[in-house]
C-alpha positions, 0 to 999 in steps of 0.5 A: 943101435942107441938110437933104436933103443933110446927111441923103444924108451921113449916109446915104452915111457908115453905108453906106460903114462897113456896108460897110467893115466887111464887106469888111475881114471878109472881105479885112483888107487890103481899100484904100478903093477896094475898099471905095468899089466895094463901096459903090457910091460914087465914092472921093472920096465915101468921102475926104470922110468919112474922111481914110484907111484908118486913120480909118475902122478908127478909126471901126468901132472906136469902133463896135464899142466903143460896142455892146459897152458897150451890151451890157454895160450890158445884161447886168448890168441890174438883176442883183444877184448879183455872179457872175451880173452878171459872166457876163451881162454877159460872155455879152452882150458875147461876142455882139457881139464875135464879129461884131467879133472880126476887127475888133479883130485889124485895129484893132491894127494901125491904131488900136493896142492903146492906143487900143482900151484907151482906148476901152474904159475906160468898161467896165472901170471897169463891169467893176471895179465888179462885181468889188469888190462880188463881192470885198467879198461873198466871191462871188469870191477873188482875190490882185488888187484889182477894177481889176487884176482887171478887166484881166486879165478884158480882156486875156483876152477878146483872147485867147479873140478871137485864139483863135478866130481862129486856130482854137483855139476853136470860135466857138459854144463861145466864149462860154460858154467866156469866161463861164466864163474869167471866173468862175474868174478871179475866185475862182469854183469852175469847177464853179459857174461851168459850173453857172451860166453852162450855166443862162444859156445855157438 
């Protein structure tokens, strides 16, 4: 019986964020009672999982970090070549977060920029350790050591997010775009980089 319950909760709680996720998608400013209508569930049900709207934003968030670092694990597997590793990897993760994108400009607002950093700390460290080696091999040239590289490689895919946001950036050109973004960053020809990521994306 508590299984059965436990088992009814689990499945009520990855309803309730399928569905927040897509009703905040659509309306950010959507309130736990649209979203506990969306769902199909009374609003107590939603507060029993979540304490409030700041909570559940918190709980997509370490979601969406979550698959974005899965997918970024995935993109560098067993890719030797520093520069290839980084636009896989960068392509990869673009994938996810365009599905998140609007969620991050949301999540800055409730769960903080910080908090999404703090959050994505295990990536960057990954994304740093692409950098160093590409740095140590001569694959890339920058002025910045690997984990301040890897910084500014972040706090630009926020903006190639906001970009498209805003409707500066075609969303099916973004990728590559980001890929490419990140190339250059770190010391690779734009010519090689077009090059390289063009042939990823075959």
């Amino acid at each position: 019986m508590t299984t059965g319950n436990a088992s009814r909760a689990d499945v009520n709680r990855r309803r309730i964020l399928d569905v927040a996720l897509a009703e905040l998608l659509r309306d950010p400013d959507a309130s736990m009672d649209q979203i506990a209508r969306a769902a199909g569930v009374v609003r107590r049900t939603v507060y029993g999982h979540f304490q409030n709207r700041e909570a559940l934003v918190g709980a997509l968030t370490d979601e969406a970090v979550e698959t974005v670092a899965a997918a970024h694990a995935a993109g560098r597997e067993g890719v030797e070549d520093p520069a290839e590793s980084l636009a896989r990897s960068t392509l990869a993760i673009w994938e996810i977060a365009d599905r998140y994108r609007l969620l991050v400009a949301l999540a800055q607002r409730s769960v903080t920029m910080q908090g999404i950093r703090d959050r994505l700390a295990p990536v960057r460290e990954a994304c740093a350790e692409i950098l160093r080696r590409g740095l140590e091999q001569g694959v890339f040239e920058s002025p910045l050591p690997p984990r301040a590289l890897a910084y500014v490689h972040e706090q630009s895919l926020f903006a190639l997010m906001d970009a498209v946001n805003d409707g500066l950036l075609a969303a099916e050109e973004a990728g590559r775009s980001a890929a490419v973004t990140m190339l250059t960053t770190a010391g690779v020809p734009a010519s090689r980089a077009t090059e390289l990521v063009a042939k990823l994306s075959d």
